[in-house]
N, C-alpha and C positions, 0 to 999 in steps of 0.2 A: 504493500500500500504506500509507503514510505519513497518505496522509487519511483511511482508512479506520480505522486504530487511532486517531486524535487526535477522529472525530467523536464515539464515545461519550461521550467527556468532556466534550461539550456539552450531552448531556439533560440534564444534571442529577440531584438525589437518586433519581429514581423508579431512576432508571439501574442505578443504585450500591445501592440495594434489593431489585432484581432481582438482581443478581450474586452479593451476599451472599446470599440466599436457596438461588440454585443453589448457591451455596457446600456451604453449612451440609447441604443437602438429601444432594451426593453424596457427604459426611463421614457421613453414616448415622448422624447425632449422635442421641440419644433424644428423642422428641418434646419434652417439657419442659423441656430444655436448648435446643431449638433455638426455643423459644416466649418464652423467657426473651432469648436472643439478639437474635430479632429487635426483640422489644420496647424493648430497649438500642437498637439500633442506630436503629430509627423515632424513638425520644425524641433523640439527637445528629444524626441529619439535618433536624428538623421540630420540635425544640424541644420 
């Protein structure tokens, strides 16, 4: 179970892109808050 939750943490950003996305998506946030979001978040993982 242990390896199981520690491997995500190995993809890397793409990973954590993904997550946050479902995030945001199942928060029902308004499209252009959630456009705005990601955009923040790809410019702190990817420079």
């Amino acid at each position: 179970l242990l390896e199981y939750y520690s491997k995500p943490y190995e993809l890397g950003a793409e990973w954590f892109g993904d997550v946050y996305r479902a995030k945001l998506l199942t928060m029902k946030l308004p499209k252009r808050v959630l456009v705005e979001y990601v955009r923040v978040v790809k410019k702190e993982l990817f420079g």
